[in-house]
C-alpha positions in Angstrom: 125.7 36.9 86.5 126.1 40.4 85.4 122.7 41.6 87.0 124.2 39.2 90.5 127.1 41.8 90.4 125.2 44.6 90.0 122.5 43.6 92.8 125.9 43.3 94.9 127.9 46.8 93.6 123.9 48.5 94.7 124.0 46.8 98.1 127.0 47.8 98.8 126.4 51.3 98.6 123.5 51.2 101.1 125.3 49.8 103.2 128.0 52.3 102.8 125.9 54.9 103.0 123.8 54.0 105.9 127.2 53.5 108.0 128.4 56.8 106.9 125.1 58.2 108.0 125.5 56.4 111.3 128.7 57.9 111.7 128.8 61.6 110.8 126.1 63.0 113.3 128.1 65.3 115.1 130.0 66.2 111.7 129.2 69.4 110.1 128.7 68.3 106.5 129.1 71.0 103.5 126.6 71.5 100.9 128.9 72.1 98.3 126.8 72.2 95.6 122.6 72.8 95.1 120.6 72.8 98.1 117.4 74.8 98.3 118.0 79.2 97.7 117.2 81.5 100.0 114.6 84.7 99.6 116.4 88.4 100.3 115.3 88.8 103.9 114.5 92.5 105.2 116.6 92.0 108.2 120.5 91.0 108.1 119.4 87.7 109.6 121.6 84.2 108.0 120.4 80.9 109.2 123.5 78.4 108.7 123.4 76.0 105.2 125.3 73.6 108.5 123.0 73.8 111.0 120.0 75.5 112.3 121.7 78.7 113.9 122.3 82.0 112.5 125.3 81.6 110.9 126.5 85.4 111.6 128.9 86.5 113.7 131.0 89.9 114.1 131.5 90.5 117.4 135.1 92.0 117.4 133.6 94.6 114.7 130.7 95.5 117.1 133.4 96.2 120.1 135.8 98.4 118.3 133.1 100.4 117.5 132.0 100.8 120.6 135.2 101.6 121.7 135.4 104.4 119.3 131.8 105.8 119.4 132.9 106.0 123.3 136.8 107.5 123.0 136.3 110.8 122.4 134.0 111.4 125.9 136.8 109.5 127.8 139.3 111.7 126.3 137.9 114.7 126.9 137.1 113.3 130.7 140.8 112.8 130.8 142.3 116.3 129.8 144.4 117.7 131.2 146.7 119.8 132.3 148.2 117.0 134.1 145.4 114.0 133.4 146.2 110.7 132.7 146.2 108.6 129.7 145.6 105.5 131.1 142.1 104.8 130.3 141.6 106.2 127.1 145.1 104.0 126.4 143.4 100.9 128.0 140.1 101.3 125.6 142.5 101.6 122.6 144.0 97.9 123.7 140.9 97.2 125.0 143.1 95.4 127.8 140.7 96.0 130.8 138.7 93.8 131.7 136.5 95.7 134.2 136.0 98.5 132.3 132.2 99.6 131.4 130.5 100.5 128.0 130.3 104.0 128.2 127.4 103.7 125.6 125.5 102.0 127.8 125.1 104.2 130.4 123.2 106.8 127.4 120.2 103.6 127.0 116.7 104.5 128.3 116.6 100.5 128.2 118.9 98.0 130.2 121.9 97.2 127.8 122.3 93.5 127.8 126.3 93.8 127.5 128.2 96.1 131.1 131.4 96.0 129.9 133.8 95.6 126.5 134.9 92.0 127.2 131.0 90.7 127.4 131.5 91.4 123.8 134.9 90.7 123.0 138.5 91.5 123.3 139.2 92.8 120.1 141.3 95.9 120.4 141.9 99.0 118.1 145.5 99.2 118.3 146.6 96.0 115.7 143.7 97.4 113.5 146.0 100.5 113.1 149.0 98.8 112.6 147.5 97.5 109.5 147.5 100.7 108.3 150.7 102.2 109.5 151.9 102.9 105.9 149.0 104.9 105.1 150.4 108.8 106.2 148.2 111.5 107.5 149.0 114.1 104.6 150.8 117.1 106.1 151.1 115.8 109.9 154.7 115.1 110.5 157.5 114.0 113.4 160.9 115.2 113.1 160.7 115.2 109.7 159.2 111.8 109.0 155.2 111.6 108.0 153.6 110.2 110.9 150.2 107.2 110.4 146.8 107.6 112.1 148.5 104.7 114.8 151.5 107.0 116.3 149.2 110.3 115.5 146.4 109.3 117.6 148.4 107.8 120.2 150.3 111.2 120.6 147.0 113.1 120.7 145.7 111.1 123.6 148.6 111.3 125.7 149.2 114.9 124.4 145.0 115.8 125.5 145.6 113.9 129.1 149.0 116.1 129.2 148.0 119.4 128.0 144.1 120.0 127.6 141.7 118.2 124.6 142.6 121.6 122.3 145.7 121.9 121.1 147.8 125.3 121.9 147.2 125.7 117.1 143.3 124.9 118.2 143.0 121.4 117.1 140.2 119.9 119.3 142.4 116.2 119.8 139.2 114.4 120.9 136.9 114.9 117.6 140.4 114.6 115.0 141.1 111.1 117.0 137.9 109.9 116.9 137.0 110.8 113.3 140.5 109.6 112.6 139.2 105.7 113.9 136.1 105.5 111.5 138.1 106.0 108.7 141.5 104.0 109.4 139.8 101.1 111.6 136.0 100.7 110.9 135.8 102.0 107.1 139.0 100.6 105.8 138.9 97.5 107.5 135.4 97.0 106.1 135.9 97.7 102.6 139.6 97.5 102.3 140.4 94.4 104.2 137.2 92.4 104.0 135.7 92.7 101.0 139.0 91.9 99.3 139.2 88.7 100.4 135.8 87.3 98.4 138.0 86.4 95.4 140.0 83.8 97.2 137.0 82.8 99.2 135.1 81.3 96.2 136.5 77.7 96.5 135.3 77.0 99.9 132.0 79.5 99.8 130.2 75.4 99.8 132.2 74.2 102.7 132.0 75.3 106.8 135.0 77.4 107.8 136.8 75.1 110.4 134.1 74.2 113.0 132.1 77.1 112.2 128.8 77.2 110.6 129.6 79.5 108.4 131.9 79.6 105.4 134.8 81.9 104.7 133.1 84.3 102.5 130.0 84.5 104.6 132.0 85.0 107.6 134.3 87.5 105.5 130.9 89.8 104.5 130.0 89.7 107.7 132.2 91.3 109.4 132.6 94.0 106.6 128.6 94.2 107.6 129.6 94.6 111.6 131.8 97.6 111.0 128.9 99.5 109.1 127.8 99.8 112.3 123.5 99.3 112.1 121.2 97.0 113.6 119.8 93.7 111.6 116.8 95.5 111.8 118.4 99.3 110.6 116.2 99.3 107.5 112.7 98.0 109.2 109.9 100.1 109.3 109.0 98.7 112.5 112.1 99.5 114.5 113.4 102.6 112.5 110.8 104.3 111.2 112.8 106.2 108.9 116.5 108.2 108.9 115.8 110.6 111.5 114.8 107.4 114.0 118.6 106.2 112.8 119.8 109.1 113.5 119.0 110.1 117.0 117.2 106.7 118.3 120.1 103.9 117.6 118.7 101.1 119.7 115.7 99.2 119.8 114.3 96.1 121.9 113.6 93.9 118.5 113.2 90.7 120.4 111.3 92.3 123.6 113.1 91.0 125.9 113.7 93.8 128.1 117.2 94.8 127.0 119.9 95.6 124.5 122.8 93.5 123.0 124.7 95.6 121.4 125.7 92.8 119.0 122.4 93.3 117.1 120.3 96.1 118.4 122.3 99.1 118.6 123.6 101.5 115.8 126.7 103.6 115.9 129.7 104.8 113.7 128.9 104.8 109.7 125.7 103.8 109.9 124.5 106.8 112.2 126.5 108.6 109.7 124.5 107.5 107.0 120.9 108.2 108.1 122.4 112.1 108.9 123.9 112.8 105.9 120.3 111.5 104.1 118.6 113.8 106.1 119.5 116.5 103.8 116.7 119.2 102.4 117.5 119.4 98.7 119.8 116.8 98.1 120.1 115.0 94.7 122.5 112.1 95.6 120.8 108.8 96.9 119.6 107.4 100.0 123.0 106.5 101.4 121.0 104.1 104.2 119.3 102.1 102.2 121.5 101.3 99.0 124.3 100.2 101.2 122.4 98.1 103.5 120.2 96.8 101.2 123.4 95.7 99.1 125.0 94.0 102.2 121.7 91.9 102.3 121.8 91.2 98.9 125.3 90.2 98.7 125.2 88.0 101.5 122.0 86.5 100.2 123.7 85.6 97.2 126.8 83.9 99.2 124.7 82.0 100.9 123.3 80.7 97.4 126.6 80.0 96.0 126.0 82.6 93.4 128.4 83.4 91.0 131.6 85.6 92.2 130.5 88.2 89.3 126.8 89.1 91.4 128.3 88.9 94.5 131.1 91.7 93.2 128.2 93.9 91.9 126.9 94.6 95.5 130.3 94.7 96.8 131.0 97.6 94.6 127.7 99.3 95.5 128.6 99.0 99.1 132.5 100.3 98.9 131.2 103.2 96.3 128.5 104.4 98.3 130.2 104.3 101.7 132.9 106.3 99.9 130.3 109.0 99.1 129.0 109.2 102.8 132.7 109.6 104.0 132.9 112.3 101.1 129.5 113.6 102.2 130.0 114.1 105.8 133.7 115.4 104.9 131.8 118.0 102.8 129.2 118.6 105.7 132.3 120.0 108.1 133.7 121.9 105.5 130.7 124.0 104.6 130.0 124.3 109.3 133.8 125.4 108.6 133.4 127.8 106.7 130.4 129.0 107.6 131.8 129.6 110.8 134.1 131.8 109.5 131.8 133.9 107.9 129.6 134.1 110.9 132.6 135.9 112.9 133.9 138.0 110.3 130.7 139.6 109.7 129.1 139.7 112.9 128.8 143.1 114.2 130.6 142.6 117.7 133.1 140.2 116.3 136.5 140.8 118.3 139.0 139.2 115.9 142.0 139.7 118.5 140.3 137.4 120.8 139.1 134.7 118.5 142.5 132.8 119.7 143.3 129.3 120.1 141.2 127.6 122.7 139.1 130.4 123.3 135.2 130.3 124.3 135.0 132.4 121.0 136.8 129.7 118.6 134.8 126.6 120.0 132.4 125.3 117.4 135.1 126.8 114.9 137.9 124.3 116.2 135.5 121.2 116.6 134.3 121.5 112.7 137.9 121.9 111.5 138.5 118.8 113.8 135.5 117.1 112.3 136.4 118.0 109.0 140.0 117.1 109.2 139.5 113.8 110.9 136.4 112.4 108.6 138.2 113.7 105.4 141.2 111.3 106.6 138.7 108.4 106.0 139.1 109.1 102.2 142.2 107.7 102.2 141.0 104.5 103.7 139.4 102.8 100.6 141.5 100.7 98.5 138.8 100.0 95.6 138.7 104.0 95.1 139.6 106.0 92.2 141.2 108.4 94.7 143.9 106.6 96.4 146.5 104.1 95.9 147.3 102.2 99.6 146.5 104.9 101.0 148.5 107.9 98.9 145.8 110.2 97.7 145.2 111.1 93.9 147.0 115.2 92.8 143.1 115.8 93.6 142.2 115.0 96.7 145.8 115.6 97.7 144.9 119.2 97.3 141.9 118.9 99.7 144.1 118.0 102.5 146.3 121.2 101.7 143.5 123.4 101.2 142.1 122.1 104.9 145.7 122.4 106.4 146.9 120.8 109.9 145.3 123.3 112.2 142.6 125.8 111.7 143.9 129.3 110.6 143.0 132.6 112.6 143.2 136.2 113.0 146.7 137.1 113.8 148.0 138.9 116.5 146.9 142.1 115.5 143.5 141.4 114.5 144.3 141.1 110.8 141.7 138.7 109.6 143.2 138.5 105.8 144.1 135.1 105.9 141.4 134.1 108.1 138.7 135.3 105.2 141.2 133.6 102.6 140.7 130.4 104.2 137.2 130.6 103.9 137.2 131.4 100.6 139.7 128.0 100.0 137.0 126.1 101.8 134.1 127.2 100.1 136.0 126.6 96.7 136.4 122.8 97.9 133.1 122.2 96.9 133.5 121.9 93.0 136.6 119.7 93.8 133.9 117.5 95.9 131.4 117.8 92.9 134.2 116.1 90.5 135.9 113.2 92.5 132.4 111.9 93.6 129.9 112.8 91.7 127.8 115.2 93.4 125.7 118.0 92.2 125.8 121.2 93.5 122.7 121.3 95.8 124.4 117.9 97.2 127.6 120.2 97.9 125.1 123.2 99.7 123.4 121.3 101.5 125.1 118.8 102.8 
């Protein structure tokens, strides 16, 4: 009787499970637990645990890119005296439909995407809201310190009023720009994203919604977009090395005859990167490969249901590198900076009365300080750092940003160039300061 029972209890089951079969074709069904581990590919490339797509998807991070890589040309297009705001406003809400890629124009190959909205409608403007209690140290209205949101929005309308250099020499288009990476792109990457893998954990086995992807796949992902490269940025057979992802930044990996930006194009940070390792003498690592070899890694091990300790070890490598190629390329403008400075002072025919604000003299002097300004901003964009707390710098680097000032400093009126030469010194002395808060040598700080 008890082996009848049994017989029955075992049938039943069957059945159960051949009618649940039946029923759940068109149900995605999470592999919560087990299921067969995936190999570290060479390319950031996730075919779904829920089906038999690629799983990834950042399309909103590949447009605000592109809608900064592309702002500061429309801006200066758009100077004034007496422009007009209203496209460069547009690409910060991205709210125009019609309006074309400006990248793609610069492709020897067909891009696959003509305008913004082919990749999405994402905008910039509620990615700087999210921020709008981090202040630009030293940059204030009426009294009140102002966040990269109202700054930037004041420098376009102020460039389509006045002229892209400010009447204190601020170029508006390179401080706006540089401004972007840091408070949209690098913040919302390491800040925002990568912040939420804690509370993904529970559901990394099951599909976000109707997705095919979970949560914390999704979540690393988009971290992944706003780095900016290519799935194929650290191939051998597309980028040969960090002066091809430096100056090349596309390439036709599926031959088809064109580019979608959504996976063959690099811009922002990762171009960054590739520069910055492209430096004779250096003694810090390659900034290109650690970070995107961690972002494969990490997602590798979400995808395997890995334990939330691993998965935190390449998150850290990612937000602590990137940290150093914002500090790098902050250090890169101050040494043009200064450089600069030295160049005039000592060149024989240097005419310090006319090295003014907006002159043809101050040029390449007021688009470094703009550089340098704008990229050091990005420093207070990273939540897991040392050096900030939401977004208030550490007594250190606080000190940067009042060595650097809010406008570049000049000869004065009379051709007196004593302050000019003792801002170049203040510069120059930024580079043990740089040395300390991220561990650089001093050939990194030279050479950079």
């Amino acid at each position: 009787m008890k082996l009848k029972n049994i017989l029955l209890y075992l049938s039943s089951l069957m059945l159960f499970a051949i009618i649940g079969c039946e029923d759940s074709d068109d149900t995605v069904v999470a592999p919560t637990t087990g299921g067969t581990a995936i190999e570290t590919p060479t390319e950031y490339d996730f075919t779904s645990r829920f089906d038999d797509n690629s799983s990834v998807s950042y399309s909103g991070q590949v447009v605000r890119n592109l809608l900064i890589g592309d702002i500061k040309g429309q801006m200066t297009a758009d100077a004034g005296p007496g422009g007009s705001s209203v496209t460069t406003l547009a690409m910060m809400a991205n709210s125009d439909p019609d309006l074309a890629i400006a990248a793609a124009s610069g492709l020897s190959t067909p891009a696959m995407q003509a305008k913004y909205h082919d990749i999405s409608t994402s905008k910039l403007t509620d990615r700087l809201d999210a921020v709008s209690t981090y202040y630009l140290p030293g940059f204030e209205y009426n009294g009140s310190p102002v966040n990269a949101g109202d700054a930037i929005t004041g420098w376009v309308m102020e460039a389509a009023a006045a002229g892209i250099t400010r009447a204190n020499g601020v170029h508006l288009g390179q401080i706006t720009q540089k401004t972007l990476w840091g408070a949209v792109s690098y913040w919302q990457a390491t800040s925002k994203y990568m912040s939420k893998l804690p509370d993904d954990v529970a559901t990394n086995g099951e599909a976000d919604g109707t997705s095919n992807y979970t949560s914390m796949e999704h979540h690393w992902d988009e971290s992944f977009g706003y780095f900016g490269a290519a799935v194929d940025y650290h191939t051998a057979t597309s980028y040969a090395d960090d002066n091809a992802r430096k100056t090349q930044k596309f390439f036709d990996t599926n031959s088809d005859g064109s580019i979608d930006f959504k996976s063959e194009f690099t811009t922002g940070w990762a171009v960054t990167a590739a520069k910055r390792d492209l430096c004779s003498g250096c003694t810090t690592g390659d900034f290109t490969e650690t970070i995107f070899n961690a972002y494969l890694e990490g997602r590798t091990l979400i995808t395997n249901q890995a334990p939330l300790a691993e998965i935190l070890v390449q998150r850290d490598i990612i937000s602590t590198t990137w940290e150093q190629v914002v500090a790098a390329v902050t250090m890169h403008y101050i040494n043009d900076t200064w450089e600069e400075i030295y160049a005039q002072v000592t060149a024989s025919d240097f005419d310090a009365a006319a090295f003014t604000p907006g002159s043809a003299a101050a040029a390449d002097y007021e688009t470094y300080w703009a550089e340098m300004r704008g990229y050091a901003h990005g420093l207070l964009y990273n939540d897991f750092s040392a050096h900030t707390t939401n977004g208030t710098p550490s007594t250190a680097l606080a000190a940067v940003f009042d060595v650097m000032g809010t406008a570049p400093v000049y000869p004065d009126a009379d051709g007196n160039t004593d302050a000019f030469v003792a801002y170049h010194t203040a510069l120059k002395g930024l580079k043990s300061t740089f040395m300390d808060l991220y561990n650089f040598s001093q050939a990194d700080v030279d050479n950079f």
